[in-house]
C-alpha positions as MATLAB code, in Angstrom:
seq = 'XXXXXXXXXXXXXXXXXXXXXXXXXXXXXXXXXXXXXXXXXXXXXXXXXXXXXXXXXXXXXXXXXXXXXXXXXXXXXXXXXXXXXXXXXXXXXXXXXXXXXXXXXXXXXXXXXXXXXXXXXX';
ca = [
      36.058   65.571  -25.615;
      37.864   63.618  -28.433;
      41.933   64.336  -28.785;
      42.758   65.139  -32.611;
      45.542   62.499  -33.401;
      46.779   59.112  -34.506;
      44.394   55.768  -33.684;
      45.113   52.554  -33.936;
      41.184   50.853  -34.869;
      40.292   46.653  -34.268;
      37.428   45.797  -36.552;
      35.752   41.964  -35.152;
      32.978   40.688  -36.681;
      30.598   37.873  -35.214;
      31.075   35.559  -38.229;
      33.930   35.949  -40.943;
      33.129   35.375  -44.800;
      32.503   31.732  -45.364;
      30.706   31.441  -41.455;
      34.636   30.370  -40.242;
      33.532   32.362  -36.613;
      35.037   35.621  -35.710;
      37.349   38.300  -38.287;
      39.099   41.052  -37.458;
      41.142   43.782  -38.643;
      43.501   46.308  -38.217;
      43.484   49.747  -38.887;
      44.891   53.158  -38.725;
      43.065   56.596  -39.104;
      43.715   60.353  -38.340;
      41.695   62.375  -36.512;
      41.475   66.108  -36.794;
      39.577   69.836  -36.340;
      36.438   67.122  -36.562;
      37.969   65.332  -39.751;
      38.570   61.848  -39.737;
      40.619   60.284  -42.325;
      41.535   56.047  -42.628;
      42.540   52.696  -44.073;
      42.780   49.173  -43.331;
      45.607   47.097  -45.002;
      42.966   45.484  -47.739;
      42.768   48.977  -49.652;
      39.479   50.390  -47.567;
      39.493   54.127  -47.223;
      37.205   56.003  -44.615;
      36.875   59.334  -44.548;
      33.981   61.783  -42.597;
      33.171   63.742  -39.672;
      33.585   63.453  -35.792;
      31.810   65.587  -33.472;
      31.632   65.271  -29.295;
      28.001   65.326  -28.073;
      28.208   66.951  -24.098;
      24.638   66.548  -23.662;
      25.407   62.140  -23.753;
      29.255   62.525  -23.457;
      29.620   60.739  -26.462;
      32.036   60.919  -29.843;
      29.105   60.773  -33.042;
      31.038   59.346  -35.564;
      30.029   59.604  -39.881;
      32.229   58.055  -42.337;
      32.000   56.828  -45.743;
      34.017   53.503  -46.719;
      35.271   53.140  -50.041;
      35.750   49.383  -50.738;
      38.100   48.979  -53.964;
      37.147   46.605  -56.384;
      36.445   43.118  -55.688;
      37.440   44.037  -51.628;
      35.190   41.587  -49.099;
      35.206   43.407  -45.892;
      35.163   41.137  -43.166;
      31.406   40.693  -42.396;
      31.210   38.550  -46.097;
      29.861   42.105  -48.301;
      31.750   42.114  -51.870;
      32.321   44.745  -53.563;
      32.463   43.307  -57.095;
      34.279   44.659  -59.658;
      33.297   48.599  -59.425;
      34.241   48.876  -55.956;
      31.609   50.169  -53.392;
      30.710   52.676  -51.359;
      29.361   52.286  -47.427;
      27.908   54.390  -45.073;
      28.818   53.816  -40.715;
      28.015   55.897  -38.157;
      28.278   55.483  -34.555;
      28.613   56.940  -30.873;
      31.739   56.160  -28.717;
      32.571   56.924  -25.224;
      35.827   58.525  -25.403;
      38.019   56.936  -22.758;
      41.554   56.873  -23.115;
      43.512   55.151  -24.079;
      40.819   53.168  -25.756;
      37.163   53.093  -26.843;
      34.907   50.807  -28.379;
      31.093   50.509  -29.825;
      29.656   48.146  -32.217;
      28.319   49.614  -35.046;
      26.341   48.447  -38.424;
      28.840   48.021  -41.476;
      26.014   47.315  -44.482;
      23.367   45.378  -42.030;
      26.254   43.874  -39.943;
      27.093   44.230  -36.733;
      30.894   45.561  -36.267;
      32.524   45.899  -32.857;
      35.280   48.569  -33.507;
      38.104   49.757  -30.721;
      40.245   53.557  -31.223;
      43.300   53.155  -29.761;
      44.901   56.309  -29.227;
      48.183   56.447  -30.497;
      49.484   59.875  -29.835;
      48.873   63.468  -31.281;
      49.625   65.701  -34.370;
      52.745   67.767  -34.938;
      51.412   71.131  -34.273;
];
């Protein structure tokens, strides 16, 4: 079962633009009626589906990420100057108050951890 509400996300990536070792970021994204909605503080917007899988017991996550223009997301992919678009899925055992999976951001392995923050206003 996955709780529609507020998450707090940690993006980490193996090796940061550059080959400097690790990178990570924070983020923030909304989930809700199977709608998920995001950001991180460079300007990337997610937004897709969630579903909950009882056969595996597992959250199947689909977003798109919208990198604005000239945005490097933290596993070294640039945008350039039209901006991009990425597609991530992944599966996530939801445990509360946090979950995590690695998933692949363009080729890239990306370890990612929800946080659950609380829920909606009804």
């Amino acid at each position: 079962m996955i709780d529609d509400g507020v998450y707090g996300l940690h993006f980490e990536a193996a090796a940061s633009r550059g080959g400097e070792g690790p990178a990570s970021v924070e983020g923030l994204a909304v989930l809700r009626g199977g709608l998920i909605l995001g950001s991180d503080p460079h300007g990337g917007v997610f937004r897709g589906r969630y579903h909950y899988d009882p056969a595996c017991g597992e959250a199947v996550v689909e977003v798109q990420l919208a990198i604005p223009p000239h945005g490097v997301l933290l596993t070294g992919l640039a945008a350039g100057p039209e901006g991009a678009f990425v597609d991530v899925s992944g599966r996530f055992r939801p445990r509360h108050p946090i979950s995590s999976a690695v998933v692949d951001i363009a080729g890239a392995p990306v370890a990612v951890e929800l946080r659950f923050m609380g829920p909606l206003a009804k």
